[in-house]
BALOBA-1460 file (C-alpha; in Angstrom, 3 decimals):
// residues 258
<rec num="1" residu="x" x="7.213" y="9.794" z="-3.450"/>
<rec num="2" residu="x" x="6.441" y="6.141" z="-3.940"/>
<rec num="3" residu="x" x="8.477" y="4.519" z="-1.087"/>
<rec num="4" residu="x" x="8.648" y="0.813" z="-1.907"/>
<rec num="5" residu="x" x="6.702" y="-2.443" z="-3.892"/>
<rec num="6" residu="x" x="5.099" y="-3.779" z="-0.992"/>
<rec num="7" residu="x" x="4.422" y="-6.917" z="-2.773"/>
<rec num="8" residu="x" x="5.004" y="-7.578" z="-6.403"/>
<rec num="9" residu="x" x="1.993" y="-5.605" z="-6.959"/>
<rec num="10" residu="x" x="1.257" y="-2.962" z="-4.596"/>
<rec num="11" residu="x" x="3.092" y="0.554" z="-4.734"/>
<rec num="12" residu="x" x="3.115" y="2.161" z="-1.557"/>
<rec num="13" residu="x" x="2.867" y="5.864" z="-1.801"/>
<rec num="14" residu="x" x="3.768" y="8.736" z="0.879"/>
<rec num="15" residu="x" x="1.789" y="11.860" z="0.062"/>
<rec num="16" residu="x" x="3.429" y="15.657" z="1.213"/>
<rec num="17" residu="x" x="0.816" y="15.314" z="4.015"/>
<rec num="18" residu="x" x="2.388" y="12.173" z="5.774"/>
<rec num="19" residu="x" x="-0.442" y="9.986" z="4.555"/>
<rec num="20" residu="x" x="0.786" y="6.955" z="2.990"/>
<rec num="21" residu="x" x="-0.972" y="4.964" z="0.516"/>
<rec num="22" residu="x" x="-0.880" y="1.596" z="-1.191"/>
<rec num="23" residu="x" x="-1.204" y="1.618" z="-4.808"/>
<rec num="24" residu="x" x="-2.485" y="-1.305" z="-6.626"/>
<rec num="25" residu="x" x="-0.197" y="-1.826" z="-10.103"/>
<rec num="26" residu="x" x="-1.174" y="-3.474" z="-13.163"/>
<rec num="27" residu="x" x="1.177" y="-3.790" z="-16.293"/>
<rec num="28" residu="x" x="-1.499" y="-5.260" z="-19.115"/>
<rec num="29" residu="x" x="-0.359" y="-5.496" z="-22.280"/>
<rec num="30" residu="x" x="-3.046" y="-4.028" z="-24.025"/>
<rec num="31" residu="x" x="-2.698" y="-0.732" z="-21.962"/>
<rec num="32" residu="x" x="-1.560" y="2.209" z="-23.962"/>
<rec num="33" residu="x" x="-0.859" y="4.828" z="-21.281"/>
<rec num="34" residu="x" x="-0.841" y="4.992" z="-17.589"/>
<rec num="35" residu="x" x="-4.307" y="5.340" z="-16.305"/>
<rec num="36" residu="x" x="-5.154" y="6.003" z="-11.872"/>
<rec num="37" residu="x" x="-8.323" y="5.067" z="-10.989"/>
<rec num="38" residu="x" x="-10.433" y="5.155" z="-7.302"/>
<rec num="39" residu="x" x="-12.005" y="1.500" z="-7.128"/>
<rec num="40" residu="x" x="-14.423" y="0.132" z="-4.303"/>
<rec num="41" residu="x" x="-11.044" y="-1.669" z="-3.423"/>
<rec num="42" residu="x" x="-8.478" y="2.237" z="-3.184"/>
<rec num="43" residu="x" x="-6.903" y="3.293" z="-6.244"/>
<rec num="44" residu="x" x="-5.367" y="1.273" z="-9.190"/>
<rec num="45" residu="x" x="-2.703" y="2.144" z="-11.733"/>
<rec num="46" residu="x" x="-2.488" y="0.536" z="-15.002"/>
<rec num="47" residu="x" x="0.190" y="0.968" z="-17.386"/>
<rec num="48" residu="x" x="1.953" y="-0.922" z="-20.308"/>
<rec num="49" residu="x" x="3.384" y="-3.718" z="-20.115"/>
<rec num="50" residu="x" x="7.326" y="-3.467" z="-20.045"/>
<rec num="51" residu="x" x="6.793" y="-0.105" z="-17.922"/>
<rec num="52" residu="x" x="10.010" y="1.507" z="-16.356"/>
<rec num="53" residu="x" x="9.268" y="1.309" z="-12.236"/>
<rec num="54" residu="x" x="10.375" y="4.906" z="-12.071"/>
<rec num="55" residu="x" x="8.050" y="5.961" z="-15.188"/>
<rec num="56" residu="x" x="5.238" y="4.347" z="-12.835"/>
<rec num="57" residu="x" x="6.769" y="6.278" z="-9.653"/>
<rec num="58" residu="x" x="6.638" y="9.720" z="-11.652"/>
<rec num="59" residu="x" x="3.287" y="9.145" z="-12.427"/>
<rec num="60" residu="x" x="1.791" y="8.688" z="-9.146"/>
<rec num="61" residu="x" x="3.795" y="11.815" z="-7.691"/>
<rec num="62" residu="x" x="2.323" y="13.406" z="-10.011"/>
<rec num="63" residu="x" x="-0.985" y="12.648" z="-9.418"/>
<rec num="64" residu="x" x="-0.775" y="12.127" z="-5.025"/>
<rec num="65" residu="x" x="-2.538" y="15.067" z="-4.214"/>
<rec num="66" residu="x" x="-5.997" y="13.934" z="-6.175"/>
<rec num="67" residu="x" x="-5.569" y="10.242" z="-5.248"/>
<rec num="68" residu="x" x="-5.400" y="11.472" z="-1.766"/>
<rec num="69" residu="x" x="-8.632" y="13.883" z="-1.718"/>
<rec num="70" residu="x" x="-10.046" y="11.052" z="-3.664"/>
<rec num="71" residu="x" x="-9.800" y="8.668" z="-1.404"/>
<rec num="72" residu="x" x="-10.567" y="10.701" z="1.699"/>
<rec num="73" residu="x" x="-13.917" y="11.875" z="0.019"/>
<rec num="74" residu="x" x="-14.752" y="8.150" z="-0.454"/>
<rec num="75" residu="x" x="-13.559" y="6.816" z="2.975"/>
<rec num="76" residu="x" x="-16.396" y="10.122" z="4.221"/>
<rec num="77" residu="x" x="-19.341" y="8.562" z="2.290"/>
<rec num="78" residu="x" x="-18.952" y="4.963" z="3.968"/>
<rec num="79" residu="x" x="-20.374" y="4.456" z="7.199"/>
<rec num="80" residu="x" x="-18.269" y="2.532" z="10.086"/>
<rec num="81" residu="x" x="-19.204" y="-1.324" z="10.314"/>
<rec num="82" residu="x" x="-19.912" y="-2.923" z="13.739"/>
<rec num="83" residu="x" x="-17.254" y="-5.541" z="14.009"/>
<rec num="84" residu="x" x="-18.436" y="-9.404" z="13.656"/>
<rec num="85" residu="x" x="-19.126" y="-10.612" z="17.307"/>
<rec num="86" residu="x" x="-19.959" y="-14.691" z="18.227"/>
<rec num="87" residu="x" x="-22.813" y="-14.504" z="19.699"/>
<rec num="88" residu="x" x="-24.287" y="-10.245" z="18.870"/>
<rec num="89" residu="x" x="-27.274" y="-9.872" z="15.730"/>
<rec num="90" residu="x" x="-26.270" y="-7.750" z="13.423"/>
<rec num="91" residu="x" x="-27.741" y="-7.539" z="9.821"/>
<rec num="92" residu="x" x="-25.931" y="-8.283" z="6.801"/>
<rec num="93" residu="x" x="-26.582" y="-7.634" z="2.415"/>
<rec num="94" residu="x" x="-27.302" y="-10.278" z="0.961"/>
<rec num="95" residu="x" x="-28.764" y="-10.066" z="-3.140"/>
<rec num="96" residu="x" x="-28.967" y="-6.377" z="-2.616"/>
<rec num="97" residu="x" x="-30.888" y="-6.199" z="0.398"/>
<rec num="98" residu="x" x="-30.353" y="-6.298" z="4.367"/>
<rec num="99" residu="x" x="-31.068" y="-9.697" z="6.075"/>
<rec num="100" residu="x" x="-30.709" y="-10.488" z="9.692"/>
<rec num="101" residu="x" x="-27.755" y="-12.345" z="10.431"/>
<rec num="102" residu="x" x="-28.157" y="-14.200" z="13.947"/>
<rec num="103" residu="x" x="-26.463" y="-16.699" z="15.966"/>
<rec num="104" residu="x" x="-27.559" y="-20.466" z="17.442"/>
<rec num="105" residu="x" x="-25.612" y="-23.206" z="19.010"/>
<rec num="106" residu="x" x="-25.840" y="-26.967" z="17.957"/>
<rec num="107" residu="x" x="-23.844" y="-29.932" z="17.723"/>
<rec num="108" residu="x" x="-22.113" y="-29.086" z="14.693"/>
<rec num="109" residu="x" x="-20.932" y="-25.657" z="12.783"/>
<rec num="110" residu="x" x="-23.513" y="-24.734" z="9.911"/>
<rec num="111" residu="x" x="-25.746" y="-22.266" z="8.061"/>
<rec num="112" residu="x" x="-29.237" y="-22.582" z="8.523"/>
<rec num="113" residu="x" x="-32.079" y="-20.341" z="7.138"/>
<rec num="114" residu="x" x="-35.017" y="-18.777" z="9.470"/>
<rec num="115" residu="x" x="-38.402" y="-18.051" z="8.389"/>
<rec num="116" residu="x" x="-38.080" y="-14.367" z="7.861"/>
<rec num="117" residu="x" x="-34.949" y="-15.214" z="5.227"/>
<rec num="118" residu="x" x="-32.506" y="-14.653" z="8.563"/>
<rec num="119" residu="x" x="-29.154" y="-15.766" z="8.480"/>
<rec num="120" residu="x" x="-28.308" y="-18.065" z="11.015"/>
<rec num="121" residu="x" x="-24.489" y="-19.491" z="12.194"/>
<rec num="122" residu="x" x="-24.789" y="-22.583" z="14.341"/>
<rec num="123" residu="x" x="-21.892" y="-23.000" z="16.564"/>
<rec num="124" residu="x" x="-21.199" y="-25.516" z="19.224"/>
<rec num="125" residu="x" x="-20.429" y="-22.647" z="21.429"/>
<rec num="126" residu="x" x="-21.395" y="-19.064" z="21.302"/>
<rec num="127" residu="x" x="-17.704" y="-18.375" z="22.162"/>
<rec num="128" residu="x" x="-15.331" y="-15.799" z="20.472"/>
<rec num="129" residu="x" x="-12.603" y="-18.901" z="19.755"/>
<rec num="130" residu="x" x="-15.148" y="-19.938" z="17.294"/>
<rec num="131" residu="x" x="-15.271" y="-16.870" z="15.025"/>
<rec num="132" residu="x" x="-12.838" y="-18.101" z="12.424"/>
<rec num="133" residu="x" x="-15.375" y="-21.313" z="12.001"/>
<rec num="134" residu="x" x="-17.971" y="-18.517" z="11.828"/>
<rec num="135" residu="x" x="-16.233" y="-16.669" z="8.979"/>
<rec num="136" residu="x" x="-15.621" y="-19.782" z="7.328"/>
<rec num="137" residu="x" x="-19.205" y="-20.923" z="7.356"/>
<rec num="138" residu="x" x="-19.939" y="-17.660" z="5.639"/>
<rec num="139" residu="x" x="-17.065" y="-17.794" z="2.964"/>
<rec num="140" residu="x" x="-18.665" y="-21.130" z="1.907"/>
<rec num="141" residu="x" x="-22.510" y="-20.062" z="1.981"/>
<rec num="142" residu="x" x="-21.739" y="-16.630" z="-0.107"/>
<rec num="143" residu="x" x="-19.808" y="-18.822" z="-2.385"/>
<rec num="144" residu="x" x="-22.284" y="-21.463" z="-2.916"/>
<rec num="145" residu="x" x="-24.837" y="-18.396" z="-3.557"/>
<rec num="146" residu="x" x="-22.828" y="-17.499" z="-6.586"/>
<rec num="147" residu="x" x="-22.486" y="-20.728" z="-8.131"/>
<rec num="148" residu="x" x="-25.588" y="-21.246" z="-7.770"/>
<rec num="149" residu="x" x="-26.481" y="-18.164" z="-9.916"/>
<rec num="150" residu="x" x="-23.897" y="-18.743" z="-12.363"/>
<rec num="151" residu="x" x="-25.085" y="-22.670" z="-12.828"/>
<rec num="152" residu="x" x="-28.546" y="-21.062" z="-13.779"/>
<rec num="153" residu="x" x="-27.107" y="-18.425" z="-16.545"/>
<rec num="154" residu="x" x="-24.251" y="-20.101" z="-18.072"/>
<rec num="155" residu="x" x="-26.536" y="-22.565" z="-20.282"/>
<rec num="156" residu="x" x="-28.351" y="-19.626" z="-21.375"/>
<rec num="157" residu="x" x="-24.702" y="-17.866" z="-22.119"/>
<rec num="158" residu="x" x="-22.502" y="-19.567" z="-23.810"/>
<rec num="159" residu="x" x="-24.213" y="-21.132" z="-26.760"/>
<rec num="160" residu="x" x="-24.960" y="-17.554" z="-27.452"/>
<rec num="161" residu="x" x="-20.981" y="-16.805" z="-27.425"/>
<rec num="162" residu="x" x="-19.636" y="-19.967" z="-28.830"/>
<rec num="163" residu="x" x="-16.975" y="-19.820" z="-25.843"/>
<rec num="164" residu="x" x="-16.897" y="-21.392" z="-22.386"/>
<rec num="165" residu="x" x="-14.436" y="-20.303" z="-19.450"/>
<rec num="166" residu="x" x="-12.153" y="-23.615" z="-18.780"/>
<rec num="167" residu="x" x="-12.762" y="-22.903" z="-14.799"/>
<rec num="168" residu="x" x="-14.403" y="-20.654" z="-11.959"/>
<rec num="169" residu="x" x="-13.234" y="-18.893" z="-8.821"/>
<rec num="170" residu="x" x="-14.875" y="-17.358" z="-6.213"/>
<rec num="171" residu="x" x="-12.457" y="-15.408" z="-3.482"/>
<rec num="172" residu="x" x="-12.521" y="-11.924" z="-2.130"/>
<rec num="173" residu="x" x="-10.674" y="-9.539" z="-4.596"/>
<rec num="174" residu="x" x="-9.981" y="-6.528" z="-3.011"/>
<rec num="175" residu="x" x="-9.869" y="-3.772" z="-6.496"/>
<rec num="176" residu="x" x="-11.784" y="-5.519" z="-8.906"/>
<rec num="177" residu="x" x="-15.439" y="-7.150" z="-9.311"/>
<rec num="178" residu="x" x="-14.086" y="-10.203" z="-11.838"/>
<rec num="179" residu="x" x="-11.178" y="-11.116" z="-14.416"/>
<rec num="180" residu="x" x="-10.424" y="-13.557" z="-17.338"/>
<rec num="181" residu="x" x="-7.044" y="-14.958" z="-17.096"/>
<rec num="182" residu="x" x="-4.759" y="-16.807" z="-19.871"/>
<rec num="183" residu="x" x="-6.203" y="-20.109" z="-19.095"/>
<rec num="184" residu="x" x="-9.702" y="-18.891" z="-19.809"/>
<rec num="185" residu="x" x="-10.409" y="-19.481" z="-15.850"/>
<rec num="186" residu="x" x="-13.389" y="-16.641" z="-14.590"/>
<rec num="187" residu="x" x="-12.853" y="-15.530" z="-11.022"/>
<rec num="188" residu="x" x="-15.454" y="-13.101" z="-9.336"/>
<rec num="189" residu="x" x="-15.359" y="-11.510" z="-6.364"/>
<rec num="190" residu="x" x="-17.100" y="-13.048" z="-3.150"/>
<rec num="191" residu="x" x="-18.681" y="-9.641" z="-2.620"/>
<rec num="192" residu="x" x="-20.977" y="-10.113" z="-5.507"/>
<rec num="193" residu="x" x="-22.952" y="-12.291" z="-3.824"/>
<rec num="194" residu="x" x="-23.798" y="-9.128" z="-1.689"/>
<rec num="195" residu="x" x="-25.020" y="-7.253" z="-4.454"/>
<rec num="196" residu="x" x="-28.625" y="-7.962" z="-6.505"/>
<rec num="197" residu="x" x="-28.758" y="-10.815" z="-8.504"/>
<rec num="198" residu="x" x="-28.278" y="-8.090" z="-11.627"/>
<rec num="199" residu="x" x="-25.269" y="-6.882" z="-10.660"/>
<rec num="200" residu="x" x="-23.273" y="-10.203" z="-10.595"/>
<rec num="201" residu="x" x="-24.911" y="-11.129" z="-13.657"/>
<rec num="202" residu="x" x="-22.967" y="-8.618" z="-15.369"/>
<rec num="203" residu="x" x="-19.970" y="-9.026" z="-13.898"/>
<rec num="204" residu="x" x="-20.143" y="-12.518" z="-15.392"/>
<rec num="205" residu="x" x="-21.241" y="-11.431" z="-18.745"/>
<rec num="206" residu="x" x="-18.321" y="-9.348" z="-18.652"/>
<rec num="207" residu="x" x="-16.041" y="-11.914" z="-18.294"/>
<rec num="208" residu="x" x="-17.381" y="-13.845" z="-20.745"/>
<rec num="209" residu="x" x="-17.719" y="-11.723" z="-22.974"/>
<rec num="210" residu="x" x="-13.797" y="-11.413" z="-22.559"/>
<rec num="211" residu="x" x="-13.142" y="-14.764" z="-24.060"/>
<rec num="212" residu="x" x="-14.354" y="-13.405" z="-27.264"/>
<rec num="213" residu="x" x="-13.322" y="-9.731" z="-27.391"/>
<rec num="214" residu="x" x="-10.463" y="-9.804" z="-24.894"/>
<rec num="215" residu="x" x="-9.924" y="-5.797" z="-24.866"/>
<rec num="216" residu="x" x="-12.776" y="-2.974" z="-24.387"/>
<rec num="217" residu="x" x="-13.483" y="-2.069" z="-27.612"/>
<rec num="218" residu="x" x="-16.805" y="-0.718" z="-29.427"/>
<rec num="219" residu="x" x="-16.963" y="-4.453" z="-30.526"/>
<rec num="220" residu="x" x="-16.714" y="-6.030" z="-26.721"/>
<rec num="221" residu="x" x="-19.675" y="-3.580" z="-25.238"/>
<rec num="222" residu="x" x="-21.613" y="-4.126" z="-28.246"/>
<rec num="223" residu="x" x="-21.025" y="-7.990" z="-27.430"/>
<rec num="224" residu="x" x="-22.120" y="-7.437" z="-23.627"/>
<rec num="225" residu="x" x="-25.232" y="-5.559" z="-24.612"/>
<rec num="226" residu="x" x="-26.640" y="-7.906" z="-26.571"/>
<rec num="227" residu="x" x="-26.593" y="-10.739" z="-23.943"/>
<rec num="228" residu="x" x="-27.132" y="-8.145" z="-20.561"/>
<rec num="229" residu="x" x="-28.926" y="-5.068" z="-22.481"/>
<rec num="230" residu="x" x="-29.215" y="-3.376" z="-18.486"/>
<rec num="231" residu="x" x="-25.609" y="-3.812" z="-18.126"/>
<rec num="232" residu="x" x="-24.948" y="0.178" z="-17.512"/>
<rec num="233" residu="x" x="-27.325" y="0.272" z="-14.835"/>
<rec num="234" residu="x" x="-25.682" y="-2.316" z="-13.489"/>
<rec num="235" residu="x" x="-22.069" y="-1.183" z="-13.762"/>
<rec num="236" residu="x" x="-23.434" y="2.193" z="-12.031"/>
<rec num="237" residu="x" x="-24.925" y="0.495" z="-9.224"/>
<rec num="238" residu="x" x="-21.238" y="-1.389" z="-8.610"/>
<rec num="239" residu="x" x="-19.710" y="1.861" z="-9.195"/>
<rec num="240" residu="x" x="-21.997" y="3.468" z="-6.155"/>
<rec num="241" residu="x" x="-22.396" y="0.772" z="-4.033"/>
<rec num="242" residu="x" x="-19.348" y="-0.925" z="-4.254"/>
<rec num="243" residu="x" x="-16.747" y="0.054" z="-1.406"/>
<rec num="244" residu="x" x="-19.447" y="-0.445" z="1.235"/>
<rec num="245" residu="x" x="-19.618" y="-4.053" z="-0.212"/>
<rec num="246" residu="x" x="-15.993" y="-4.510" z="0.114"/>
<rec num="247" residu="x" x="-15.789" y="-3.417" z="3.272"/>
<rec num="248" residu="x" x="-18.670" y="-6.081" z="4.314"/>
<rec num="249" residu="x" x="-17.149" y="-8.919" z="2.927"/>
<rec num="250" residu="x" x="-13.612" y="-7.707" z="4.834"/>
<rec num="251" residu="x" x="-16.176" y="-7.476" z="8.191"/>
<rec num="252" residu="x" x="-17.927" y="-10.664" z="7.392"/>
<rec num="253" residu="x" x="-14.903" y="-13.185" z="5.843"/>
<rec num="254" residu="x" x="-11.930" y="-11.003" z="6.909"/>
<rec num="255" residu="x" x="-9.605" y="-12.558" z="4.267"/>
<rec num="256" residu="x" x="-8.936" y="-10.181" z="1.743"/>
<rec num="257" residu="x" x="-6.652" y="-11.246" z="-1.122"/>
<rec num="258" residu="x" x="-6.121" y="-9.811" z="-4.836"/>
């Protein structure tokens, strides 16, 4: 049965095999019935807005022993991550492909680029203390990576929409690639910046495309295609790719937050 809210928006759920699992919630008003999904993120619930808690609780009992082969089947197709170690190459994705990600002291913490498109972190020690400065480093140079991309495509955009989001965010969002909210502000996901240029391209179309259609009707997609006509591809590529690129940005930032 679902146990508890373990914050105002996660469900925690205890399955009849002792497993427990968290449960992402989210009341929209434009939902018409409860939906569970399996995200790159673990598994979402939407429902109406104005939902009774134990109309949301029946639901997932209902529904426990799929969410839980579910998940297990996806946790079997991702392979383990090497943790981030000061100091250890490891690779990393970066625009859809692997990069070297390798490690240099100087006088001051920064990101520098080798010749064979390596990442490098430049630390004033190679010391484990100075992993959070690491992760930080990185936070800020996926970040910028995005902006970039989106600085290039909005002019191309919104004219074509007659709408323009009010702000931007980039952070890690653990269930979802991107949102609209009521201010007209577009966040994305730091992830994206992972994933081939293509892919966050969409994502970004989507959103947009949000502050003209804001459900997912015939009209919205139609809307989407006609500024990203590869957009399916793309979506599909998220939809296969995207735990393992969740679980890199958790390896590589390590500050998850929905």
């Amino acid at each position: 049965m679902v146990r508890e809210r373990v914050t105002d928006n996660w469900l925690e759920l205890s399955t009849a095999s002792g497993a427990r699992i968290k449960v992402l919630g989210n009341a929209h008003p434009r939902s018409k019935r409860l939906r569970l999904t399996i995200t790159p993120g673990g598994a979402r619930v939407s429902y109406p807005q104005g939902t009774h808690p134990a109309r949301v609780s029946a639901f997932l009992r209902q529904h426990a022993d799929w969410l839980e082969r579910e998940l297990g089947e996806q946790r079997q197709r991702l392979k383990p991550l090497s943790r981030l170690n000061v100091g250890r190459e490891t690779e990393m994705p970066l625009r859809g492909r692997q990069v070297p990600l390798r490690w240099s002291e100087g006088p001051y913490p920064r990101i520098q680029r080798d010749a064979d498109d390596a990442v490098v972190l430049v630390l004033p020690r190679l010391q484990p203390r100075f992993l959070p400065v690491a992760r930080g480093l990185l936070a800020a140079f996926l970040e910028d990576r995005i902006r970039r991309d989106v600085g290039r495509w909005m002019p191309r955009y919104v004219p074509q929409l007659g709408h323009a989001p009010t702000a931007l965010r980039v952070r890690p969002m653990q269930s979802q690639w991107g949102s609209l909210d009521t201010r007209d502000r577009i966040n994305l996901d730091l992830s994206l910046a992972l994933a081939p240029a293509a892919a966050l391209r969409y994502v970004l179309v989507h959103e947009l495309c949000h502050l003209k259609v804001r459900d997912h009707s015939p009209r919205f997609w139609r809307q989407v295609g006609e500024l990203d006509p590869g957009w399916e591809a793309q979506r599909a590529w998220l939809r296969d790719h995207g735990a393992e690129l969740k679980l890199q940005i958790e390896r590589l930032v390590d500050d998850i937050a929905d």
